[in-house]
RODRENBA-81703 format. One record per atom (N, C-alpha, C): x, y negated, z; residue number from 1; atom name. Coordinates in Angstrom, 3 decimals. Layout:
% RODRENBA-81703
<atom x="X" y="Y" z="Z" num="NUM" atomo="CA"/>
...
This chain:
% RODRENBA-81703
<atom x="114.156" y="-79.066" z="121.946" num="1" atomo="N"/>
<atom x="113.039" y="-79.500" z="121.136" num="1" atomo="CA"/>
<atom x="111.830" y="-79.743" z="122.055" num="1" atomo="C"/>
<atom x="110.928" y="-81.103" z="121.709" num="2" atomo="N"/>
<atom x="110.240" y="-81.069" z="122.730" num="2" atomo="CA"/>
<atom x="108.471" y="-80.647" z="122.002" num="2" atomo="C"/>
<atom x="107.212" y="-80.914" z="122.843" num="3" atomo="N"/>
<atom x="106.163" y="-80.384" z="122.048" num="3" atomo="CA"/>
<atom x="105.881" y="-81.564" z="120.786" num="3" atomo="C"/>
<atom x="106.236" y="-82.593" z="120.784" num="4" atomo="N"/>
<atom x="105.770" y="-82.958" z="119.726" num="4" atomo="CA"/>
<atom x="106.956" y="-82.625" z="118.502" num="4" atomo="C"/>
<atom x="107.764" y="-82.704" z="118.574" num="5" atomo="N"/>
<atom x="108.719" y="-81.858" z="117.351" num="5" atomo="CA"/>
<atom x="108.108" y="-80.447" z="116.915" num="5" atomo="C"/>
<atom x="108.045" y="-79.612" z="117.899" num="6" atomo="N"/>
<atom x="107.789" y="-78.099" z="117.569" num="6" atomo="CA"/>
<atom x="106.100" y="-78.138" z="116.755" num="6" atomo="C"/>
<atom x="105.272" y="-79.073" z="117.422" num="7" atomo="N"/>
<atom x="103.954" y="-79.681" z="116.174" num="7" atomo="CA"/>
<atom x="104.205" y="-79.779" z="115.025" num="7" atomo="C"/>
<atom x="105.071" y="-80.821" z="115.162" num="8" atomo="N"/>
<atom x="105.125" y="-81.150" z="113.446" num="8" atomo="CA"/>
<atom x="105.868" y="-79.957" z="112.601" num="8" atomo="C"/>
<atom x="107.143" y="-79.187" z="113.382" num="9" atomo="N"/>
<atom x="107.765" y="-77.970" z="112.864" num="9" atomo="CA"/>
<atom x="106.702" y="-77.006" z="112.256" num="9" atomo="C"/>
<atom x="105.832" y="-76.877" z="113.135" num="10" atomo="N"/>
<atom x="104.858" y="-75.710" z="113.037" num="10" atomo="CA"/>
<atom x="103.575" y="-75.833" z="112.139" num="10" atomo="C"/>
<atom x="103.642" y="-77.109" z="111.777" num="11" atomo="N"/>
<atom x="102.565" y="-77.737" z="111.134" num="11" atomo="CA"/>
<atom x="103.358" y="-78.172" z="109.200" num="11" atomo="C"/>
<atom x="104.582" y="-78.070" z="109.359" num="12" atomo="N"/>
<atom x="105.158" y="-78.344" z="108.332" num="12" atomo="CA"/>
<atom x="104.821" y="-79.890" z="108.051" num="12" atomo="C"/>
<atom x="105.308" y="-80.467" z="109.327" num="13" atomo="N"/>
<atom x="104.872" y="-82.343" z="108.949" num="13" atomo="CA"/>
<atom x="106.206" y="-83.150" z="109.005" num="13" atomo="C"/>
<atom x="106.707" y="-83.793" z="108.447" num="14" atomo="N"/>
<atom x="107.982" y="-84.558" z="108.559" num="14" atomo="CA"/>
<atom x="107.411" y="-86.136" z="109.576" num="14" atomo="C"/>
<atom x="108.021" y="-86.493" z="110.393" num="15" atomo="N"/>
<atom x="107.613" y="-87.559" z="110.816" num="15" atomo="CA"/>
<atom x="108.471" y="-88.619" z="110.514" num="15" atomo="C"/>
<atom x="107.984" y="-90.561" z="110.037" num="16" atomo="N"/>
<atom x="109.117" y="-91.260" z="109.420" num="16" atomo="CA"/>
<atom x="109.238" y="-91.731" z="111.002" num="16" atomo="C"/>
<atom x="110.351" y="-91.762" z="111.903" num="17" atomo="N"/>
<atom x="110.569" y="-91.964" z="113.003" num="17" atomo="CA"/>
<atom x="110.910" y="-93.618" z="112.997" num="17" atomo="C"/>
<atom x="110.890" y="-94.305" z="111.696" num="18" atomo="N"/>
<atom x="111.641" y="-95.878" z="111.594" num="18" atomo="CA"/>
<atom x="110.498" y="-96.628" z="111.421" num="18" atomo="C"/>
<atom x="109.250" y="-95.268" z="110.863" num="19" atomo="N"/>
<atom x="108.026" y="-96.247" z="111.058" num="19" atomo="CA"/>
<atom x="106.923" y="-95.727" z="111.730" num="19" atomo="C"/>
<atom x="107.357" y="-95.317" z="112.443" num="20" atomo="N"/>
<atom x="106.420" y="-94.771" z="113.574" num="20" atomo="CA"/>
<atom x="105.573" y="-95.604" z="115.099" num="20" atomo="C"/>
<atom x="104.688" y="-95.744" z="115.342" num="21" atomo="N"/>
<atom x="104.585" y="-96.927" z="117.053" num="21" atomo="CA"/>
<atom x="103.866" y="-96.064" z="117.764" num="21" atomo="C"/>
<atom x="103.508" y="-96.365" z="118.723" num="22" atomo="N"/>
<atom x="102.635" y="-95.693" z="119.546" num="22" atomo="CA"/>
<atom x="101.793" y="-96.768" z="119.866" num="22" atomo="C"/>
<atom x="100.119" y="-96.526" z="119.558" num="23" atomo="N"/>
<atom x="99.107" y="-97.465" z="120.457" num="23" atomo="CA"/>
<atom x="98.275" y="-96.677" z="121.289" num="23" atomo="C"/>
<atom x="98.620" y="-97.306" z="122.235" num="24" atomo="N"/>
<atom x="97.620" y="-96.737" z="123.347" num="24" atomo="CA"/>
<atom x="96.360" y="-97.310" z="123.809" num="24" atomo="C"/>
<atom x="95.364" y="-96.421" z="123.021" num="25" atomo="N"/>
<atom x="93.927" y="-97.014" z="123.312" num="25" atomo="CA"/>
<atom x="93.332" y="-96.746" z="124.656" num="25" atomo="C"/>
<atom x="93.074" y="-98.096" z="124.947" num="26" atomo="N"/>
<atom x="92.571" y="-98.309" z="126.220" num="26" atomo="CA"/>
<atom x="91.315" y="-98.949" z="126.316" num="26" atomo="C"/>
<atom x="89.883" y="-98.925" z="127.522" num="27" atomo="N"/>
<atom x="89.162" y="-99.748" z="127.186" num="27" atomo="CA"/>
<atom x="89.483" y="-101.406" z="128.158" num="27" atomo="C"/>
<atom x="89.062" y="-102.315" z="127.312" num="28" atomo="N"/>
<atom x="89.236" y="-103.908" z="127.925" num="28" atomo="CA"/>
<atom x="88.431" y="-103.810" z="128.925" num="28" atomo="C"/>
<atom x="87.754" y="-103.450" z="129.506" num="29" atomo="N"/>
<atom x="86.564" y="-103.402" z="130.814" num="29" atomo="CA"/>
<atom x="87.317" y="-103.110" z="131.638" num="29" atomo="C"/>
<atom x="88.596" y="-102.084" z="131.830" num="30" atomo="N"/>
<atom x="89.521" y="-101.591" z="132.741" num="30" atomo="CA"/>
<atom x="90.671" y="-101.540" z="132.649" num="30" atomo="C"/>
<atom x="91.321" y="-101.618" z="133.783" num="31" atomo="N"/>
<atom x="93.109" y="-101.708" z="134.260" num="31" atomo="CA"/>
<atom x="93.558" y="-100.758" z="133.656" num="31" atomo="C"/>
<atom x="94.870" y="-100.149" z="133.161" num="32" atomo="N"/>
<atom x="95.179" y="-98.905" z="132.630" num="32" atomo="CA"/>
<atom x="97.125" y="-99.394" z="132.635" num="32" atomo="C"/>
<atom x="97.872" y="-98.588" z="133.508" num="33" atomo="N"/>
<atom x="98.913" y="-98.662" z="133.593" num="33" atomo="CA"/>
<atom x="99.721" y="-98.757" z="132.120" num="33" atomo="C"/>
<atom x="100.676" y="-99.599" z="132.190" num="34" atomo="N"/>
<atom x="101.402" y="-99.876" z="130.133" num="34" atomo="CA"/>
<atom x="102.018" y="-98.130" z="130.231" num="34" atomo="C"/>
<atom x="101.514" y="-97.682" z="129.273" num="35" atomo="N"/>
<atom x="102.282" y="-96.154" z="128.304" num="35" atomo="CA"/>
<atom x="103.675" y="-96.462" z="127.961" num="35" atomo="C"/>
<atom x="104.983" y="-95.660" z="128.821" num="36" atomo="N"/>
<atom x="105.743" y="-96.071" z="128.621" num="36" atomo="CA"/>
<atom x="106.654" y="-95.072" z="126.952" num="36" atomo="C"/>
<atom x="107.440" y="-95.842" z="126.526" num="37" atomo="N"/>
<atom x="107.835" y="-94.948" z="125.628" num="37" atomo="CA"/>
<atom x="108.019" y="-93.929" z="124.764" num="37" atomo="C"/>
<atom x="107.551" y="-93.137" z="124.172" num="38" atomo="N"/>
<atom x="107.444" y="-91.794" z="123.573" num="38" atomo="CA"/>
<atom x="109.146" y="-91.346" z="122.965" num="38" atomo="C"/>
<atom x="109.532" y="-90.436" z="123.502" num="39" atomo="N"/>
<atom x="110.561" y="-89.893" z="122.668" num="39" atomo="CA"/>
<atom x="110.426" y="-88.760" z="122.164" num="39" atomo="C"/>
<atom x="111.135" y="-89.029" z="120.772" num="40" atomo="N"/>
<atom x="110.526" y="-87.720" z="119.688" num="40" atomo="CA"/>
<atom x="112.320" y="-87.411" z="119.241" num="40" atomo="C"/>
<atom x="112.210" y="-85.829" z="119.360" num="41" atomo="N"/>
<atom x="114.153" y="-85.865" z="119.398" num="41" atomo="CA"/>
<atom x="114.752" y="-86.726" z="120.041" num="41" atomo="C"/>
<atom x="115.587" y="-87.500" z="119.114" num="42" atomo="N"/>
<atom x="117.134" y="-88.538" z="119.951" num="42" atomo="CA"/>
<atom x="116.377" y="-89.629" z="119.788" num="42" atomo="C"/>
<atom x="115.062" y="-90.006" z="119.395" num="43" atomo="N"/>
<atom x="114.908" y="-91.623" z="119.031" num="43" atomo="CA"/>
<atom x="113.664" y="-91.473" z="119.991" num="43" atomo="C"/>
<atom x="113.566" y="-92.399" z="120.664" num="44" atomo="N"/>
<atom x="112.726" y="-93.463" z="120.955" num="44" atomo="CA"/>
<atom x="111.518" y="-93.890" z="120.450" num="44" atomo="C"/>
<atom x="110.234" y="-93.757" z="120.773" num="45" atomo="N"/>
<atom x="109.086" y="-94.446" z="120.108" num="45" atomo="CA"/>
<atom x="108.465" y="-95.605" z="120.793" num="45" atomo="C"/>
<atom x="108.431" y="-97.375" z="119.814" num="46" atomo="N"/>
<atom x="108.313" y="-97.793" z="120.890" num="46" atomo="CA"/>
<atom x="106.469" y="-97.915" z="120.918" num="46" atomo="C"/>
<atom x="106.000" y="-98.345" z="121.918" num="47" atomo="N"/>
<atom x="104.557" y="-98.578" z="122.219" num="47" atomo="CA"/>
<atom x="104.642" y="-100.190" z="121.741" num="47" atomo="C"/>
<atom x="103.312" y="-100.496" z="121.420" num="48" atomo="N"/>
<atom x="103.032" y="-101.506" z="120.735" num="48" atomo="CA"/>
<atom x="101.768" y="-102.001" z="121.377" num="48" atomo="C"/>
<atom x="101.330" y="-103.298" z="121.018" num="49" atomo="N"/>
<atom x="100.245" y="-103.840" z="121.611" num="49" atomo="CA"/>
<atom x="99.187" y="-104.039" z="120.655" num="49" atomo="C"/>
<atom x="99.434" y="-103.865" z="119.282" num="50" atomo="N"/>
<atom x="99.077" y="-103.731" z="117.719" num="50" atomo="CA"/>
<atom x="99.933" y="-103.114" z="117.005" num="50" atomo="C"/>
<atom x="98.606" y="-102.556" z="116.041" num="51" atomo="N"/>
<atom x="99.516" y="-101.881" z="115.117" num="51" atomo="CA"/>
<atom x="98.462" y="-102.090" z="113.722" num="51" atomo="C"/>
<atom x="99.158" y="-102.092" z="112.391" num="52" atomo="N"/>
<atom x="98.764" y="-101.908" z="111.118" num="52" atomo="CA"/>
<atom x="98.677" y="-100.706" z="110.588" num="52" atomo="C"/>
<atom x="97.766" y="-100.326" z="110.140" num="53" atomo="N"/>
<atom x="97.346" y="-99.024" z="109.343" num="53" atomo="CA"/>
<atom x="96.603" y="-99.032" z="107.938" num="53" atomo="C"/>
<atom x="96.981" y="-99.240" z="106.586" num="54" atomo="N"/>
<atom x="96.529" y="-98.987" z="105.800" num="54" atomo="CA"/>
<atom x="95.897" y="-100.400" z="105.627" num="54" atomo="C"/>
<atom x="96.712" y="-101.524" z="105.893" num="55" atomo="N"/>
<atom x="96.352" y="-102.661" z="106.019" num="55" atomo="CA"/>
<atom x="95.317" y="-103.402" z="107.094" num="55" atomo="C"/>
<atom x="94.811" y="-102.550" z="107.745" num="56" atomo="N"/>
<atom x="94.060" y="-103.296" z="108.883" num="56" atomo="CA"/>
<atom x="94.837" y="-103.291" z="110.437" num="56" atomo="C"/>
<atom x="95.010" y="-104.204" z="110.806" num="57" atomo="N"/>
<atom x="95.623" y="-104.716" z="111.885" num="57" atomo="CA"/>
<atom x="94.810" y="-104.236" z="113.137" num="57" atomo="C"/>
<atom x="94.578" y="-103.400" z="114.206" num="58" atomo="N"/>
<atom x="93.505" y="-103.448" z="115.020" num="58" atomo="CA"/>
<atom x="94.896" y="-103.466" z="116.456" num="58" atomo="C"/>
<atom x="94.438" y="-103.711" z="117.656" num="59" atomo="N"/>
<atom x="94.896" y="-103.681" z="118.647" num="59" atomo="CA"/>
<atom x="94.716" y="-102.767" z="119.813" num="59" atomo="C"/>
<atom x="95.025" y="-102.809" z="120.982" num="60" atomo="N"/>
<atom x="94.887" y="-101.525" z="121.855" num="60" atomo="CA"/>
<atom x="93.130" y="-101.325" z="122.405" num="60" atomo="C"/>
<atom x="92.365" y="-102.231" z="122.289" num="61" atomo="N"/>
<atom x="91.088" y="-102.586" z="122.329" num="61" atomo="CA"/>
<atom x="90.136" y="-101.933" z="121.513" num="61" atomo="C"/>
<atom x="90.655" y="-101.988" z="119.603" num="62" atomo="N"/>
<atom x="90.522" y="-101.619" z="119.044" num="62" atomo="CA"/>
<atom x="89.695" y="-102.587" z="118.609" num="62" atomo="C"/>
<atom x="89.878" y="-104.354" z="118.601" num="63" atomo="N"/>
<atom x="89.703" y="-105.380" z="118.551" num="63" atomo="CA"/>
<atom x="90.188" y="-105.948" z="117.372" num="63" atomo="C"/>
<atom x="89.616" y="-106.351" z="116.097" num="64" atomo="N"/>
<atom x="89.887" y="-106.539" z="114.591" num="64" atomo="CA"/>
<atom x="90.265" y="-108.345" z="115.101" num="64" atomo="C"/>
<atom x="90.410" y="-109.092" z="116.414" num="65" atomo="N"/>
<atom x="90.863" y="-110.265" z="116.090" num="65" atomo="CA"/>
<atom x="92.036" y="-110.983" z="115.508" num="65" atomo="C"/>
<atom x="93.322" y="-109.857" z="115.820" num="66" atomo="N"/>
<atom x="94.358" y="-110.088" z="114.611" num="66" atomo="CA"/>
<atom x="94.485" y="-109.946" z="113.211" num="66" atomo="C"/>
<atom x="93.265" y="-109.004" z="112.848" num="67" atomo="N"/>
<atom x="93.471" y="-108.788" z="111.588" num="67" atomo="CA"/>
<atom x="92.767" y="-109.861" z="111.229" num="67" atomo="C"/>
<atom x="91.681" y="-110.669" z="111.646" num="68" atomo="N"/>
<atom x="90.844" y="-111.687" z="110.885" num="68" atomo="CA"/>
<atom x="91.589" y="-112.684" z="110.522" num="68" atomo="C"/>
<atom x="92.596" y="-113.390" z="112.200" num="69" atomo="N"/>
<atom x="93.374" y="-114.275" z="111.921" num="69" atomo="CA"/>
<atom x="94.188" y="-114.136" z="110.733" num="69" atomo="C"/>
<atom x="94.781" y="-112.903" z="110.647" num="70" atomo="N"/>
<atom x="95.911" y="-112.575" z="109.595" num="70" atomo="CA"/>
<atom x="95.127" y="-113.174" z="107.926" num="70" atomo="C"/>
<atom x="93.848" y="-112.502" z="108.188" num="71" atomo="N"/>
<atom x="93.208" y="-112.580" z="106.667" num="71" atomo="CA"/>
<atom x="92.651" y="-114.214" z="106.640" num="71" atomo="C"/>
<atom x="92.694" y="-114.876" z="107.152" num="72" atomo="N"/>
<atom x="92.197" y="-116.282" z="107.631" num="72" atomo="CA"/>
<atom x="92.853" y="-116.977" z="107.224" num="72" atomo="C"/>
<atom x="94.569" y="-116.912" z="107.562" num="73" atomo="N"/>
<atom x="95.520" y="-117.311" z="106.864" num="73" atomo="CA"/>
<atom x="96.150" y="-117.124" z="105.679" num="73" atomo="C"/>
<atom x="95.757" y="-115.912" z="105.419" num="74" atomo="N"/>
<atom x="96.244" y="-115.303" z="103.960" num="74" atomo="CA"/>
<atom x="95.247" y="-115.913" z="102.994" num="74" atomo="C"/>
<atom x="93.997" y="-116.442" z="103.289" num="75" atomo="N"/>
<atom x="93.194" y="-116.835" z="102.741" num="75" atomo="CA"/>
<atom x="93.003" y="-118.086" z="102.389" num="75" atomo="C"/>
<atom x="93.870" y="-118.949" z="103.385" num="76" atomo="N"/>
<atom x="93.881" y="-120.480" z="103.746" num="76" atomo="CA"/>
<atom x="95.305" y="-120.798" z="102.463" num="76" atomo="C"/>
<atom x="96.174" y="-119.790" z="102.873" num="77" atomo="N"/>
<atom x="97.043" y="-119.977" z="101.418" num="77" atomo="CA"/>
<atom x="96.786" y="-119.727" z="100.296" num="77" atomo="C"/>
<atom x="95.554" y="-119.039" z="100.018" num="78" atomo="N"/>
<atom x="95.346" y="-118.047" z="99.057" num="78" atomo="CA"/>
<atom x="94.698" y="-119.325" z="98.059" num="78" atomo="C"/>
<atom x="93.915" y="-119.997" z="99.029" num="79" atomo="N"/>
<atom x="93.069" y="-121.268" z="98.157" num="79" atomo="CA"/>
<atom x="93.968" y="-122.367" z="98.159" num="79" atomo="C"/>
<atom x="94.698" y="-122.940" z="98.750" num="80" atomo="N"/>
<atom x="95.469" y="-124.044" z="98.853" num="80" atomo="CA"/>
<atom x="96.687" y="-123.472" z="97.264" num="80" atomo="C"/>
<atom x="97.007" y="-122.480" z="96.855" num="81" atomo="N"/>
<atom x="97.521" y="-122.082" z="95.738" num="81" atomo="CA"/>
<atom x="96.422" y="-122.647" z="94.453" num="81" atomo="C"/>
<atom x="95.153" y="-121.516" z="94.980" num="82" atomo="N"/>
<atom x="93.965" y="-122.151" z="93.914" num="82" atomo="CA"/>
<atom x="94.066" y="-123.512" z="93.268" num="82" atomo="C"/>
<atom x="93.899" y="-124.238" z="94.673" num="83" atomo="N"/>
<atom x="93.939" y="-125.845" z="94.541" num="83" atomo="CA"/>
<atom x="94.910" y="-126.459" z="93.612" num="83" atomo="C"/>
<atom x="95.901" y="-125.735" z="93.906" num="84" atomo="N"/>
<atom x="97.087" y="-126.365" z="92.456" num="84" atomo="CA"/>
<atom x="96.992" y="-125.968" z="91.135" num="84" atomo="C"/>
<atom x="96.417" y="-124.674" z="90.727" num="85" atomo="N"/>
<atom x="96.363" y="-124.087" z="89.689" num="85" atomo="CA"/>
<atom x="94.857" y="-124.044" z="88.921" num="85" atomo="C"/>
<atom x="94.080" y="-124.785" z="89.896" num="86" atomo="N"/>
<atom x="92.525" y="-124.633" z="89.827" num="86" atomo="CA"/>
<atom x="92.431" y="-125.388" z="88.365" num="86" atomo="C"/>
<atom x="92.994" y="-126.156" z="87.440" num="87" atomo="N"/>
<atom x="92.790" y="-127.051" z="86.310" num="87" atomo="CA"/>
<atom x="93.078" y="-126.435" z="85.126" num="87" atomo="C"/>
<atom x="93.751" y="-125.159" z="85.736" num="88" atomo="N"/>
<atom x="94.552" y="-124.034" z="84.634" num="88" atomo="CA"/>
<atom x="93.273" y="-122.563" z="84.712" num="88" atomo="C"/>
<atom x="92.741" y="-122.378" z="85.433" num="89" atomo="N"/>
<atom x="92.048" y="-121.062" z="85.631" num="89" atomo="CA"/>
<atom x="90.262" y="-121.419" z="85.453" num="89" atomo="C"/>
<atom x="89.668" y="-120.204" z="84.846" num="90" atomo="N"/>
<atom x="88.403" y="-120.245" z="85.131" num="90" atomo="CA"/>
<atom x="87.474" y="-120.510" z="86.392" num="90" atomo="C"/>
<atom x="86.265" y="-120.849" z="86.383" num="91" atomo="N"/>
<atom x="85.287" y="-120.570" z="87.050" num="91" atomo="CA"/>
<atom x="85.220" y="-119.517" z="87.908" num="91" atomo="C"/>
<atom x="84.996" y="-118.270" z="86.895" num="92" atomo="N"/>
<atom x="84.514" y="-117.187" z="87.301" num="92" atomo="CA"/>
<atom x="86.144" y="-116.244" z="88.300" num="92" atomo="C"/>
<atom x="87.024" y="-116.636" z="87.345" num="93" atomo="N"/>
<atom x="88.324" y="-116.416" z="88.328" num="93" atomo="CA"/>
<atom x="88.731" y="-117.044" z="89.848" num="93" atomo="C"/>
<atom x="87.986" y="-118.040" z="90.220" num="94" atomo="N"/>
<atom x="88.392" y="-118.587" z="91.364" num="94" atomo="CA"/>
<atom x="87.279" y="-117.663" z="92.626" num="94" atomo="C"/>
<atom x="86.274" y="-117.777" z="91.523" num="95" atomo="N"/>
<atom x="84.896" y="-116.878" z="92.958" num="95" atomo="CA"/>
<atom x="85.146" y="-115.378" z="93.096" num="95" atomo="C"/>
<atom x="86.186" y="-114.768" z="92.782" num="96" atomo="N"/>
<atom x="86.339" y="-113.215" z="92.981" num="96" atomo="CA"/>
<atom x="86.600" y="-113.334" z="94.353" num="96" atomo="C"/>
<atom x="85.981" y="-111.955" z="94.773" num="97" atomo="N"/>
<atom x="85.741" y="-111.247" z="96.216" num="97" atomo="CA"/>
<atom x="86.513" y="-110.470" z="96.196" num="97" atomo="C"/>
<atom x="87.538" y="-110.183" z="97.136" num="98" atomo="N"/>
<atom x="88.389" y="-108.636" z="96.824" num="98" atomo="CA"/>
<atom x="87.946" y="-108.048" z="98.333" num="98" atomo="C"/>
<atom x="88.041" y="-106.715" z="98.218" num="99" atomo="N"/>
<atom x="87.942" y="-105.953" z="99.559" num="99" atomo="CA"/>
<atom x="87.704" y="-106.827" z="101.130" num="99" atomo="C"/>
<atom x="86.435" y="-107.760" z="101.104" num="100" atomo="N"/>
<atom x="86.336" y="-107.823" z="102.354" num="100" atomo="CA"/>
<atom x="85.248" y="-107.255" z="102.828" num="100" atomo="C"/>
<atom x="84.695" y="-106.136" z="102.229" num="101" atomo="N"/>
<atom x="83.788" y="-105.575" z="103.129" num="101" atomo="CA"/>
<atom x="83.980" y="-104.542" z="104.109" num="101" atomo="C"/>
<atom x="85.144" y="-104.813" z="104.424" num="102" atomo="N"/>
<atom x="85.804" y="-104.473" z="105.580" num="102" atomo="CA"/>
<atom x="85.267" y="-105.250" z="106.713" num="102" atomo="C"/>
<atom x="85.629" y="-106.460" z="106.275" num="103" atomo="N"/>
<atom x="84.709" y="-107.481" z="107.388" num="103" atomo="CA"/>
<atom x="82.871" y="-107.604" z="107.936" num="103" atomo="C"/>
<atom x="82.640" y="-106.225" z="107.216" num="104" atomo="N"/>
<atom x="81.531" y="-106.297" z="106.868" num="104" atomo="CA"/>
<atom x="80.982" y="-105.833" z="108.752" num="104" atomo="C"/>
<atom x="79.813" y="-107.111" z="109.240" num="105" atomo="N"/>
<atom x="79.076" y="-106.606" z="110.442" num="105" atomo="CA"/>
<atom x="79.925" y="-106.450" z="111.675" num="105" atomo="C"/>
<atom x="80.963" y="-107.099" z="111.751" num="106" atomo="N"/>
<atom x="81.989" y="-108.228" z="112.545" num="106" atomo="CA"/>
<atom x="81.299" y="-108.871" z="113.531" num="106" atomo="C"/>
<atom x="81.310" y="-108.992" z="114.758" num="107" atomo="N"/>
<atom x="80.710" y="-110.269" z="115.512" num="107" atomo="CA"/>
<atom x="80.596" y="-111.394" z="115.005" num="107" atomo="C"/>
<atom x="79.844" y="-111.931" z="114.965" num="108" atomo="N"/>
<atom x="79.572" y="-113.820" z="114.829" num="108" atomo="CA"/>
<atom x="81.316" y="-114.501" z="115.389" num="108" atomo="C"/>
<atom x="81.673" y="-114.065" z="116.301" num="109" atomo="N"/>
<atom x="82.901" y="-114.492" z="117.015" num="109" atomo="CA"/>
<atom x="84.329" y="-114.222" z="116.424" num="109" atomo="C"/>
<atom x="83.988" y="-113.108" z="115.795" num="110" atomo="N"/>
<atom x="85.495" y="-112.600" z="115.265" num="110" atomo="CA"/>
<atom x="85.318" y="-113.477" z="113.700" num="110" atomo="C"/>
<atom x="84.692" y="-113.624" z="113.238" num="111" atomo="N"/>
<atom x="84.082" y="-113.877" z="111.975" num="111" atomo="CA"/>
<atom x="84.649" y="-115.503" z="111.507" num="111" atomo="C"/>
C-alpha cells in the first residue's frame, strides 16, 4: 500500500480511479520538468495538460483559455439552433443569461 492509498484508507475516502487525472500546476514564467505518472494501487494515474472540474475547464497555468473556447462554441451552436427555432419562441426566451458569471472579470484577451 502506498501513501496515497493509506490517505484515503485513513480518511475513509473511496477514490473513482477511471476518473481520476493529475494536473500539475506550474507557473508559465518558468521551465518545470513534465510530472510523470501517479500510481495509486495497480492503476496508473495519467497527468494531463487540462482538466474539467465541475464544468470549468482550466489548464496547468490555471489559464480559463480552453474553457472560453469550449463556451464560445457551445454558444455559437447554441444560437445557430436559436436561428432555426427563433419564429417558434419568445422574445424574452431567446435573451436568457445562464451562469456566465463565471466569466465574470476575464482579461479583455480571453474574453
Amino acid at each position: 500500500m502506498n501513501d496515497n492509498q493509506a490517505f484515503f484508507l485513513s480518511h475513509k475516502l473511496v477514490c473513482n480511479q477511471s476518473k481520476t487525472e493529475v494536473l500539475h500546476l506550474t507557473s508559465r514564467f518558468t521551465q518545470h520538468p513534465p510530472l510523470s505518472n501517479i500510481t495509486f494501487g495497480q492503476n496508473i494515474i495519467p497527468c494531463v495538460s487540462k482538466a474539467r472540474n465541475l464544468g470549468t475547464i482550466v489548464d496547468r497555468h490555471l489559464i480559463m483559455t480552453s474553457h472560453v473556447n469550449d463556451i464560445c462554441r457551445h454558444a455559437s451552436l447554441a444560437l445557430r439552433n436559436i436561428g432555426r427555432v427563433r419564429k417558434y419562441i419568445t422574445q424574452s426566451s431567446t435573451e436568457r443569461d445562464y451562469c456566465n458569471s463565471l466569466l465574470y472579470d476575464l482579461p479583455s484577451t480571453e474574453v
